[in-house]
Structure formats: C-alpha cells, structure tokens
N, CA, C and O of each residue as an XYZ file, in Angstrom:
704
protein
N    -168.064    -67.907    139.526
C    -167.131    -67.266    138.602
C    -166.844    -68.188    137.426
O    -167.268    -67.829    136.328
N    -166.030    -69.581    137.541
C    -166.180    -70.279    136.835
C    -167.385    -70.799    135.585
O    -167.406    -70.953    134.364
N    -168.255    -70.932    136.666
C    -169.622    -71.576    136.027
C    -170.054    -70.616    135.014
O    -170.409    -71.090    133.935
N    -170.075    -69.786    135.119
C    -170.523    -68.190    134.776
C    -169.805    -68.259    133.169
O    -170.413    -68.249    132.098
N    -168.285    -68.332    133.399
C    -167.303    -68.297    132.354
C    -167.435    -69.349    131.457
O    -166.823    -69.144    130.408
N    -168.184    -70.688    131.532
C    -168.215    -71.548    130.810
C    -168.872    -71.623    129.584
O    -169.958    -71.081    129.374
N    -168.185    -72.345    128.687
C    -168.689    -71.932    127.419
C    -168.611    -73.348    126.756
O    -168.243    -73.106    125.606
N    -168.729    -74.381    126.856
C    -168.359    -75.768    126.490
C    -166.870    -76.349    127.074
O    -166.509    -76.105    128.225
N    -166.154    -77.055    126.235
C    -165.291    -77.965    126.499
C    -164.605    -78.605    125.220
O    -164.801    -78.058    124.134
N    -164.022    -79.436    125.276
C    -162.947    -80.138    124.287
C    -163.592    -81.103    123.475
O    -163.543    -81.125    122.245
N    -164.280    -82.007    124.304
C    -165.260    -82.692    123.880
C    -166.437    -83.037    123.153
O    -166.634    -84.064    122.505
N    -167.747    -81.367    123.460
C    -168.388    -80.758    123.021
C    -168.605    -79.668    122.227
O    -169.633    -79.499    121.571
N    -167.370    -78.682    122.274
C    -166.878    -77.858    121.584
C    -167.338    -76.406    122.080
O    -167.373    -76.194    123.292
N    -167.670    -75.460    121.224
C    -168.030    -74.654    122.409
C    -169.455    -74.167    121.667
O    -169.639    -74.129    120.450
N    -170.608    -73.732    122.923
C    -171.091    -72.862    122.675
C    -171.756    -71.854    122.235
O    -172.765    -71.391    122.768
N    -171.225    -71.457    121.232
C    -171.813    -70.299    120.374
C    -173.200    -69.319    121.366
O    -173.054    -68.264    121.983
N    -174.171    -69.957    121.237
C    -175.454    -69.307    121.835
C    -174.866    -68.574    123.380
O    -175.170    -67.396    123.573
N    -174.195    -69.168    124.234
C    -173.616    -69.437    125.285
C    -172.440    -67.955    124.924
O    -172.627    -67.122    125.812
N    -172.056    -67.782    124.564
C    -170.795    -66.515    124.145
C    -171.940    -65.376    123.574
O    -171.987    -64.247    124.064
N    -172.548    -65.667    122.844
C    -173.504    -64.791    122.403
C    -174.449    -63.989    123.439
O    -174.600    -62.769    123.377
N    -175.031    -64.771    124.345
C    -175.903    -64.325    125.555
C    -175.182    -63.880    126.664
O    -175.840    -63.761    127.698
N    -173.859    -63.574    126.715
C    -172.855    -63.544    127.816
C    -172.158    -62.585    127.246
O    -171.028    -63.070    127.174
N    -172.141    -62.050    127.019
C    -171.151    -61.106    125.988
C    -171.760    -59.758    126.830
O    -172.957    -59.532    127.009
N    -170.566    -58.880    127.323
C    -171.095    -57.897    128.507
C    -171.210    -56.871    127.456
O    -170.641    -56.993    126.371
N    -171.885    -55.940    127.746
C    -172.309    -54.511    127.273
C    -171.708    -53.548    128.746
O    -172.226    -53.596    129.861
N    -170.655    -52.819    128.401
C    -170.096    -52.265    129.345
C    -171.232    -50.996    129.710
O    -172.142    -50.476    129.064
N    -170.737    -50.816    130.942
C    -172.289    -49.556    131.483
C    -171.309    -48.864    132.813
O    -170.920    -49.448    133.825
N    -171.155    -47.899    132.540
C    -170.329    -46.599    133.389
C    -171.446    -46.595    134.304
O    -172.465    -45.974    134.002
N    -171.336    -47.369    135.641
C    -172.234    -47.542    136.790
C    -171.409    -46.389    137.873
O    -171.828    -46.257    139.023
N    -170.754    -45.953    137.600
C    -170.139    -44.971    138.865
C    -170.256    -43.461    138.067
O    -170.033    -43.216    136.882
N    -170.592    -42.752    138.913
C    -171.371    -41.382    138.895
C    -170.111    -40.532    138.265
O    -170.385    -39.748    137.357
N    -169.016    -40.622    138.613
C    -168.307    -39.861    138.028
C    -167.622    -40.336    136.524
O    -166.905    -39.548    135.908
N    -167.826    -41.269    136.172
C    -167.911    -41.763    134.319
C    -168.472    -40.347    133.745
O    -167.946    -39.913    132.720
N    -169.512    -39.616    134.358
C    -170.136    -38.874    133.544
C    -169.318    -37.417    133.500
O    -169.709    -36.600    132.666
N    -168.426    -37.134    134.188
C    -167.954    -36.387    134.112
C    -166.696    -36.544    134.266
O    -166.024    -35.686    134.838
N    -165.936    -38.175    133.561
C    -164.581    -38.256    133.559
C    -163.686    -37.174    132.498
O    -164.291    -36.380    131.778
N    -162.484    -37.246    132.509
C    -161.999    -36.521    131.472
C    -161.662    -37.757    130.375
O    -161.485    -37.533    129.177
N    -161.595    -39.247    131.049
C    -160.868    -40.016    130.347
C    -162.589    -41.153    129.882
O    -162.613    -42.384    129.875
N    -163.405    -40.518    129.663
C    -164.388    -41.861    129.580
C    -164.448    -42.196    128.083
O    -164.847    -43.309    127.741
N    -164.072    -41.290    127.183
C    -163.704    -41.807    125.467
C    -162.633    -42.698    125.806
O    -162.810    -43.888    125.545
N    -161.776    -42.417    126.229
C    -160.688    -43.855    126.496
C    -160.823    -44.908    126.707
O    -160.569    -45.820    125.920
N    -161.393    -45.055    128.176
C    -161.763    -45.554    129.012
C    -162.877    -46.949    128.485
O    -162.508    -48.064    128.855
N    -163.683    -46.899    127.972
C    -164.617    -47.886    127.689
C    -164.497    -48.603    128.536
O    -164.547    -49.736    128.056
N    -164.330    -48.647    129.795
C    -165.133    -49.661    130.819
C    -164.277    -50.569    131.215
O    -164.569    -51.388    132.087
N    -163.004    -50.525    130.560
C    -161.945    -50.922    131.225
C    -162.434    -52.419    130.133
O    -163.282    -52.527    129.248
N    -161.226    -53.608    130.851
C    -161.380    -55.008    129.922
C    -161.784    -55.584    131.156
O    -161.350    -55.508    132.305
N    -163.265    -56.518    130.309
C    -164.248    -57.161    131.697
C    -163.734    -58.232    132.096
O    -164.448    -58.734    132.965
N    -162.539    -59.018    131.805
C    -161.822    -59.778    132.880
C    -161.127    -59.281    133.448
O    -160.921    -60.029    134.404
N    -160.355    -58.162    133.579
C    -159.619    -57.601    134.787
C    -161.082    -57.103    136.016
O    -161.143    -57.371    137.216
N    -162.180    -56.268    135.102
C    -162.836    -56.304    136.508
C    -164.083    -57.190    136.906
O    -165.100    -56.947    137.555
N    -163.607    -58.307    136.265
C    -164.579    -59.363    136.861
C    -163.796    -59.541    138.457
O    -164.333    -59.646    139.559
N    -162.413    -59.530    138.111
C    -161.238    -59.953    138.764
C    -161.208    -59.401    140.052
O    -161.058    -59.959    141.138
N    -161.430    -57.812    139.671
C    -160.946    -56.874    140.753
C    -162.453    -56.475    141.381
O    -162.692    -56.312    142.577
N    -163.443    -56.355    140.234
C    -164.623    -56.151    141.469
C    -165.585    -56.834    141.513
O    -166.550    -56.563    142.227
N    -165.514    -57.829    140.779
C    -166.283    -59.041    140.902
C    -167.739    -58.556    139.946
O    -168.883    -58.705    140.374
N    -167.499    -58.131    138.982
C    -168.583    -57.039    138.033
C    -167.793    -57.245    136.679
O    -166.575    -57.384    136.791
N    -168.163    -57.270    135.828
C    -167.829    -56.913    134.151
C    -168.005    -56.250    134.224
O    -167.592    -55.940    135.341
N    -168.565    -55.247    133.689
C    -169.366    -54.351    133.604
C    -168.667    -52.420    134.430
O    -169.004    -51.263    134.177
N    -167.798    -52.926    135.257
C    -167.229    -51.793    136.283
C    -166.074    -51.861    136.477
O    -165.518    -52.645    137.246
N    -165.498    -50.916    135.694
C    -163.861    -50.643    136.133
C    -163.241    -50.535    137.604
O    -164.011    -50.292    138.534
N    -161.690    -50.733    137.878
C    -161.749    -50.724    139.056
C    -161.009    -49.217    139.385
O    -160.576    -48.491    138.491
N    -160.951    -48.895    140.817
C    -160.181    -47.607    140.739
C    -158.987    -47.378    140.229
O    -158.626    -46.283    139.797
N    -158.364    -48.318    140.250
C    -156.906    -48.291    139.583
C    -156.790    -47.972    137.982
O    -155.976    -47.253    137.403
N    -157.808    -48.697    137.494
C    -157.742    -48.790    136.044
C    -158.383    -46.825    135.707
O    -157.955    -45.952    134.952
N    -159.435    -46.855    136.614
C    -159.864    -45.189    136.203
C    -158.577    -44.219    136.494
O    -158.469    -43.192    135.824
N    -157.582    -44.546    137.511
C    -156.851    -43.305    137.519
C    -156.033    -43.320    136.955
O    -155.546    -42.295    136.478
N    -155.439    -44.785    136.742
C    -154.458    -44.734    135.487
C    -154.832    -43.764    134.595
O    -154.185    -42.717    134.581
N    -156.357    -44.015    133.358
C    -156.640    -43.485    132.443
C    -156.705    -42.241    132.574
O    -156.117    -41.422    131.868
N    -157.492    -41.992    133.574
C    -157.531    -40.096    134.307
C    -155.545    -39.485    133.984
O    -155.166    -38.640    133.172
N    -154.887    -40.122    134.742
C    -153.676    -39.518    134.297
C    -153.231    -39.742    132.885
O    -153.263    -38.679    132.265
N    -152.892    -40.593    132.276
C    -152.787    -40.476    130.733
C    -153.276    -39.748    130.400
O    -152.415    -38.997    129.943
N    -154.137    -39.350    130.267
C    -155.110    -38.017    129.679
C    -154.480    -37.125    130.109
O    -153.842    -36.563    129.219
N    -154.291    -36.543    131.466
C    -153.670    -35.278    132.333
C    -152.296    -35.197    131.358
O    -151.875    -34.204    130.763
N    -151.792    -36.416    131.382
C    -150.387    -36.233    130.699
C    -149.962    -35.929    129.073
O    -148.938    -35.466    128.570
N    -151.071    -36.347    128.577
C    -151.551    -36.310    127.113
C    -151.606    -34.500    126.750
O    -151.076    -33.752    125.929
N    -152.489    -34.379    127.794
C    -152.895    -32.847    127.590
C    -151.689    -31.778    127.860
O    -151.402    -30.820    127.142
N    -150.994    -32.223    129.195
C    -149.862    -31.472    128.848
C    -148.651    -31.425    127.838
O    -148.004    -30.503    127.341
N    -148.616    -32.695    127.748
C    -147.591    -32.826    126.551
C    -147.949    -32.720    125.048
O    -147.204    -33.025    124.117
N    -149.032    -32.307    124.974
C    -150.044    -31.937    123.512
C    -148.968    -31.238    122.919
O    -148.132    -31.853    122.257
N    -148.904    -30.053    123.082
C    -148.393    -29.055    122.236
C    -146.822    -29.028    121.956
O    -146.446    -28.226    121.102
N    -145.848    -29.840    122.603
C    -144.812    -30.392    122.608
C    -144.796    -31.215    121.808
O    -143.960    -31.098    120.912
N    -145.613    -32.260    121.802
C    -145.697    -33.335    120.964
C    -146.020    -32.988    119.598
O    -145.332    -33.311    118.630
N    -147.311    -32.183    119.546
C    -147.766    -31.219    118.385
C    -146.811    -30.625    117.307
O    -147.028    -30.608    116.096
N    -145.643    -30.108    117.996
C    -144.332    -28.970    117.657
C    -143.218    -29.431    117.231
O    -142.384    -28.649    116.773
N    -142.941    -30.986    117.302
C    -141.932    -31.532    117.335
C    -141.626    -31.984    116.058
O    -142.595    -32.478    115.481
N    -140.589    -31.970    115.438
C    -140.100    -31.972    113.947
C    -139.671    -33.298    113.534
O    -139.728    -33.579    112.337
N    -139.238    -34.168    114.403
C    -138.734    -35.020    114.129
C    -139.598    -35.694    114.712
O    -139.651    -35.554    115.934
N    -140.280    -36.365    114.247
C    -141.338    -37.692    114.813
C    -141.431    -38.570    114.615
O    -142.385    -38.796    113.872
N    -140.773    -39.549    114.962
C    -140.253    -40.954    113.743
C    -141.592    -42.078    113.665
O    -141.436    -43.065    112.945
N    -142.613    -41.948    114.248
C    -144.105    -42.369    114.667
C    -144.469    -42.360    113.650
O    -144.172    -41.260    113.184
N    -145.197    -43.198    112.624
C    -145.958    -43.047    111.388
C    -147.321    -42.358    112.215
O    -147.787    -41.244    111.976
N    -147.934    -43.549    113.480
C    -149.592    -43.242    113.619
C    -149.767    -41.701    114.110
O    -150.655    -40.918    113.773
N    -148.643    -41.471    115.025
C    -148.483    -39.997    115.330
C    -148.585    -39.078    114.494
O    -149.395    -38.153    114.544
N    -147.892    -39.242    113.791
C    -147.765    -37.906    112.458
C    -148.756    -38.113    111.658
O    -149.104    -37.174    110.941
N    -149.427    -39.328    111.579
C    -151.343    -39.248    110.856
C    -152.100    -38.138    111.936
O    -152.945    -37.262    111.752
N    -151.535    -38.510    112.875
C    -152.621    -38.027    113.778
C    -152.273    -36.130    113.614
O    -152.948    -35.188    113.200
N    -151.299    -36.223    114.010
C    -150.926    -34.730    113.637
C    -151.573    -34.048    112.497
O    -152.173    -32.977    112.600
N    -151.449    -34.606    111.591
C    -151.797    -34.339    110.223
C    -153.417    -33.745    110.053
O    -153.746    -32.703    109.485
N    -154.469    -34.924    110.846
C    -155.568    -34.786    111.232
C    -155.868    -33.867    112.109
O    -156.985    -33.351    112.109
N    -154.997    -33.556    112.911
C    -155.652    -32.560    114.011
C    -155.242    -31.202    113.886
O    -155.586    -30.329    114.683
N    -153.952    -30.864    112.139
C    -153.859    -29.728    111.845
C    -155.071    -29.323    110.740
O    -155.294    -28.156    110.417
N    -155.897    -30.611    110.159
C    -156.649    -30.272    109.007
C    -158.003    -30.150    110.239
O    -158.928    -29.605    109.636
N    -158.357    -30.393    111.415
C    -159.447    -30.281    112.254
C    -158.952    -28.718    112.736
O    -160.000    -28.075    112.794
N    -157.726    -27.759    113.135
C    -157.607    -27.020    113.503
C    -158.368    -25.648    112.565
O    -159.063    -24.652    112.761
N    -157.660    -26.427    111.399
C    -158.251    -25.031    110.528
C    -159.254    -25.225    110.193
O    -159.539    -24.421    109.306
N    -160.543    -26.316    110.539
C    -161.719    -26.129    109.715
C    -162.429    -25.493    111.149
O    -163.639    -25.337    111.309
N    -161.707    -25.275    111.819
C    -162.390    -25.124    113.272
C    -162.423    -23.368    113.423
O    -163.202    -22.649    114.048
N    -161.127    -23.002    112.495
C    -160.626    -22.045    112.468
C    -162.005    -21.216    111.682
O    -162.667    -20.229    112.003
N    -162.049    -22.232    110.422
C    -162.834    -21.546    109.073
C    -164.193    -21.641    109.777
O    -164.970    -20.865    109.221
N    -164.775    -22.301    110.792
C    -166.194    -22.431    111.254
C    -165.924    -21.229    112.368
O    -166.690    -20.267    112.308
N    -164.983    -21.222    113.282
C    -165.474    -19.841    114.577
C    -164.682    -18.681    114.126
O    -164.456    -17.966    115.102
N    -164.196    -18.231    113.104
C    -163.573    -17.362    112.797
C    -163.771    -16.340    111.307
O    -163.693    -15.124    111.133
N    -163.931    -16.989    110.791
C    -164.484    -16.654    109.727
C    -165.893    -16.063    109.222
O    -166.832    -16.761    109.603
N    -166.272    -14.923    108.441
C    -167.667    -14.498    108.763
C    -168.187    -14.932    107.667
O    -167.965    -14.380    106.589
N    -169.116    -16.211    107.827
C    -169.399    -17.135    106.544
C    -169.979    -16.486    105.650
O    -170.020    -17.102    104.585
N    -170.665    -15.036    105.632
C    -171.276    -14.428    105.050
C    -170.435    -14.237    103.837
O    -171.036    -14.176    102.764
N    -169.300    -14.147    103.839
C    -168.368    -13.819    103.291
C    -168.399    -14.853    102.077
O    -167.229    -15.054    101.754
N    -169.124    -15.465    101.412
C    -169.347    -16.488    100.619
C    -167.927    -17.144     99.762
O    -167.681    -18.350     99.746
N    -166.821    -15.784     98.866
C    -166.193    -16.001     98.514
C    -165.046    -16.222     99.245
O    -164.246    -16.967     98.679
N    -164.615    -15.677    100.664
C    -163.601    -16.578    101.516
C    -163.978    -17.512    101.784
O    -163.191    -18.458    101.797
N    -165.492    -17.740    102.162
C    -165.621    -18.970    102.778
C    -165.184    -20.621    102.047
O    -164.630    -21.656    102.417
N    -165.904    -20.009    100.670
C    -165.595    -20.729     99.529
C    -164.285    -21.661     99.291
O    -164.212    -22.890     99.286
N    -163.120    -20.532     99.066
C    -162.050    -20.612     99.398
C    -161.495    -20.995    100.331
O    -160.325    -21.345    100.176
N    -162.146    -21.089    101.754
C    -161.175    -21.678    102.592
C    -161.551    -22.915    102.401
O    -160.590    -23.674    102.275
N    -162.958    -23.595    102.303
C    -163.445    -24.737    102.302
C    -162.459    -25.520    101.212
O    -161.919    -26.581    101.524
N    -162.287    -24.955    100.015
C    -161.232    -25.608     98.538
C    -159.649    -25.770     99.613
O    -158.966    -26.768     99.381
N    -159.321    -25.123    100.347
C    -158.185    -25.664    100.722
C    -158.364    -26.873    102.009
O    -157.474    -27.663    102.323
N    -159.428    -26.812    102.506
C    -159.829    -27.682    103.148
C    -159.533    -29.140    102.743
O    -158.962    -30.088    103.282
N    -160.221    -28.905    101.455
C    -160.841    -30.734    100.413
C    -159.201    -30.770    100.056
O    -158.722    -31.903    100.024
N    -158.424    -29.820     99.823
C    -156.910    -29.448     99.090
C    -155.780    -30.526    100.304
O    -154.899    -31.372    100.156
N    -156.458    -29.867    101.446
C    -155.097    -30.729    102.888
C    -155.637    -32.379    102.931
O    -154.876    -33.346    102.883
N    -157.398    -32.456    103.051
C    -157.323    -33.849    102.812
C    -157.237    -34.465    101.910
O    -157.285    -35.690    102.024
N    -157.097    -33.930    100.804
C    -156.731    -34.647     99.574
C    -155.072    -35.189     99.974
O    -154.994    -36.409    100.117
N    -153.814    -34.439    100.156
C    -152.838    -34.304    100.321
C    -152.728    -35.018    101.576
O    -151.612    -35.370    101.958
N    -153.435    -35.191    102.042
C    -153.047    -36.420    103.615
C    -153.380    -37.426    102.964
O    -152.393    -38.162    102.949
N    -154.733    -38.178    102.064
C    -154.945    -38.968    101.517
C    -156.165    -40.330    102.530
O    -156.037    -40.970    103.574
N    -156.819    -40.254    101.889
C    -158.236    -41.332    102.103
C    -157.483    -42.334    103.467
O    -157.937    -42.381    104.610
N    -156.498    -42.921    103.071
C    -155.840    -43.667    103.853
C    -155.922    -43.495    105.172
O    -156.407    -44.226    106.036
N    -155.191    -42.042    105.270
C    -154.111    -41.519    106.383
C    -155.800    -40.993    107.602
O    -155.854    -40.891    108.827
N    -156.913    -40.781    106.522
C    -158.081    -40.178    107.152
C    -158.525    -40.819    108.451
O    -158.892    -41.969    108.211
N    -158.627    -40.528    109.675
C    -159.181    -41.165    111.015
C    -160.174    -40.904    111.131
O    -160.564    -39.743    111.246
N    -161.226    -42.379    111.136
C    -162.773    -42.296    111.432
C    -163.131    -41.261    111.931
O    -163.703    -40.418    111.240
N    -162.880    -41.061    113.278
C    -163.430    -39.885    113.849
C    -163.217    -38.477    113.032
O    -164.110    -37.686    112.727
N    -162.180    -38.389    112.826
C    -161.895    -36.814    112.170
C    -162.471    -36.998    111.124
O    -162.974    -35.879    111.020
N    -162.880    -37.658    110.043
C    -163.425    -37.991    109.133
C    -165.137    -37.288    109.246
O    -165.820    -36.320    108.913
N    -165.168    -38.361    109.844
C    -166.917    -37.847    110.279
C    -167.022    -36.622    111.046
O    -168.070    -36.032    111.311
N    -165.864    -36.296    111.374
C    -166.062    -34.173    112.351
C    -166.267    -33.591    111.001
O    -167.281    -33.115    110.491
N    -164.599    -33.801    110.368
C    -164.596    -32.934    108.858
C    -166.275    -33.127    108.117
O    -167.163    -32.281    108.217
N    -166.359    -34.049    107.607
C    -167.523    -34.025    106.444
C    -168.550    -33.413    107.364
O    -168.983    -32.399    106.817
N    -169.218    -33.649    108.748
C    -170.242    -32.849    109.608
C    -170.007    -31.230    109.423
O    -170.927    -30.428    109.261
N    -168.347    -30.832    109.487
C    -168.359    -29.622    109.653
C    -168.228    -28.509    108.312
O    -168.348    -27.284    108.331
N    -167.938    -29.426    107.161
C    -167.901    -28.774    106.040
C    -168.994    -28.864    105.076
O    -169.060    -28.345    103.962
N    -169.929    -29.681    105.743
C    -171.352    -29.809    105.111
C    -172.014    -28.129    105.974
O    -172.046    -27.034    105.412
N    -172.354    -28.345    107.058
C    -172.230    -26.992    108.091
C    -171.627    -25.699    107.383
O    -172.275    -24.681    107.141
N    -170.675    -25.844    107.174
C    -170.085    -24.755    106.228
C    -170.526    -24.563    105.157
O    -170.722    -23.375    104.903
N    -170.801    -25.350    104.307
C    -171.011    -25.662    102.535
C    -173.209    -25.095    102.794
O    -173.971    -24.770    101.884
N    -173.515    -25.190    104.186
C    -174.954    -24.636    103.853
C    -175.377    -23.628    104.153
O    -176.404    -23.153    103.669
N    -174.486    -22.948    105.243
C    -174.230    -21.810    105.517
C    -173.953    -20.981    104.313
O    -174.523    -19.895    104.204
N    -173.331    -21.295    103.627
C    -172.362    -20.419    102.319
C    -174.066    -20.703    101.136
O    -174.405    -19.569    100.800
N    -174.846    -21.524    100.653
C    -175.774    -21.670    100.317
C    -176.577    -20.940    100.735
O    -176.934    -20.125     99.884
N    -177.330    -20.776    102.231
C    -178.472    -19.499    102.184
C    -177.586    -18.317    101.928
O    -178.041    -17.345    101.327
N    -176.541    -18.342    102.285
C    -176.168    -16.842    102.052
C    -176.257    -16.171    101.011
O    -176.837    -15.085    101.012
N    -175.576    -16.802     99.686
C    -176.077    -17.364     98.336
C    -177.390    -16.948     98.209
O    -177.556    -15.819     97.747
N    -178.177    -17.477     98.455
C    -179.829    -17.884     98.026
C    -180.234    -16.289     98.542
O    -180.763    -15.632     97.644
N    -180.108    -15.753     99.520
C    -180.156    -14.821    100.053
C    -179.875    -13.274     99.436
O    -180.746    -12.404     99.410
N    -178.642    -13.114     98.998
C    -177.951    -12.037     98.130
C    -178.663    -12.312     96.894
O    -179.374    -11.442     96.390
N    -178.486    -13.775     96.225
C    -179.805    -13.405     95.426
C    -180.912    -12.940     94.941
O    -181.293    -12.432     93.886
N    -181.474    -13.315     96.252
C    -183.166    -12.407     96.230
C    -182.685    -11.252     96.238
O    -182.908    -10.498     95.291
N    -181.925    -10.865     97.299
C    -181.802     -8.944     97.746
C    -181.434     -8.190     96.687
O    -181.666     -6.984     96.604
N    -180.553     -9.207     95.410
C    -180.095     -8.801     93.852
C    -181.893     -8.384     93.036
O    -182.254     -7.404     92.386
N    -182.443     -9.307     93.356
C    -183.563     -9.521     92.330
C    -184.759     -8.232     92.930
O    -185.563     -7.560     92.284
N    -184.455     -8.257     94.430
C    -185.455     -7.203     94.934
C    -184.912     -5.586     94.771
O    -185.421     -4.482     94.968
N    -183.568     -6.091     94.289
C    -183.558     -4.299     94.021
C    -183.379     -4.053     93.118
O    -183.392     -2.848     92.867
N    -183.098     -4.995     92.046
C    -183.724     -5.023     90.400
C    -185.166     -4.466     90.107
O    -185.558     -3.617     89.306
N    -185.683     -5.081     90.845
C    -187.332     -5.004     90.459
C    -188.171     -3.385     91.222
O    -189.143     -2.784     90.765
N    -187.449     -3.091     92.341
C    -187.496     -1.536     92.844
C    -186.589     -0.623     92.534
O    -186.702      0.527     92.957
C-alpha cells in the first residue's frame, strides 16, 4: 500500500514520472455501474477512500454506491419542489434552474412541434437564442450548452430541408 503510494521524499523531491504512471483511470468493474441511476455522479467514487475500503482504486465501495443511488432517489423526488420554489437564495441553483427551463422548451420545440412548420419553428428557435441570451454566456452550463447547440443545430436542419423542399415543390408547380 505504502510502497505503491510513493512518490519521492523531502530530500529528493518528488517524482513527476512516478505520479504520472500511477495516476488511476477509474473503470466501473461491477456489473451494475451499467445500469446505475447514479453513474454520471458517481465517477468511481475518490480512489483513496477505495484503495482504503477495497483495497482497489479503481472500485467504489458499497457504501459510497448507495449513498449516491439515494441522492439521486432524493434529487428526483424533490425535483419539482425544488424546480417551483420562488424564493431560492442559491445563486448555482437558480443557474441551474434557469438551464433546465431553457432545456425544457427546446425539448418542447424538438418533440412537439411539427418542424415542418418552418415559420413556428423559426420562431420558436429566435426565442430560444432570446432565453440564452438573457441567462447570459456566463450563467451557460457545459453540459446544457453542448445539449442546446446539438439540439438547435438538429432543429435549424430540419427547418432547412424543409425549406429546400417547398422550394422545389414551388418550382415544380411553376414549371407544370
């Protein structure tokens, strides 16, 4: 365990190559990782607690998975409470809110909406760029970031053949 952990000394200093070649790459070795509810959380837990507990980096211990398993359980129920609540004195919270009302409606404008519809679609997309403008570059969370731009590119090409499409059918019944 020790030996393992060593990385130089006071004397010699430390290392480098030694931290570099030792440096764990976490790996969900238990079968149910794959079908946790909590394994985005989760990342494998911190590899000195389960060097500790199971004698592995690399492998969370049961404790640490059910903890996370419940946070999640509890997360999920208290979503929409938390969601609803007016007074939120939380800055990161109310980013987050913010993000997951501008992910609601593009979710809205992608399964609800009949993209064919070029000029709603249009329009919903302008209020789209309109809420993240108004949350601001800042407030934007990586992840939702990269959903939004995936899902309004998705949208924005959809609305293009459709476009390209009514076009021709314009030009083919011009010409007959």
């Amino acid at each position: 365990y020790k030996k393992k952990n060593y990385i130089g000394n006071i004397y010699t200093g430390v290392d480098t190559d030694m931290i570099r070649n030792t440096q764990t790459k976490v790996k969900y070795y238990k079968e149910e990782c794959d079908t946790c509810n909590a394994r985005l959380l989760c990342k494998g837990g911190c590899p000195q607690e389960n060097l500790r507990m199971n004698h592995r980096e690399d492998e969370p211990s049961k404790a640490y998975c059910d903890t996370r398993r419940l946070m999640v359980e509890v997360v999920k129920e208290k979503q929409d409470q938390i969601m609803n609540a007016t007074n939120i004195r939380d800055r990161k919270l109310n980013i987050l809110k913010e993000n997951l009302k501008i992910k609601k409606y593009i979710d809205l404008v992608y399964n609800e909406t009949d993209l064919r519809d070029t000029l709603t679609s249009s329009a919903r997309i302008m209020k789209v760029k309109e809420m993240i403008n108004n949350l601001g570059e800042e407030k934007l969370l990586p992840t939702f970031k990269d959903y939004f731009e995936q899902r309004l590119t998705l949208i924005a090409s959809i609305i293009t053949t459709e476009l390209k499409f009514k076009k021709k059918e314009i030009e083919y019944n011009e010409n007959n």
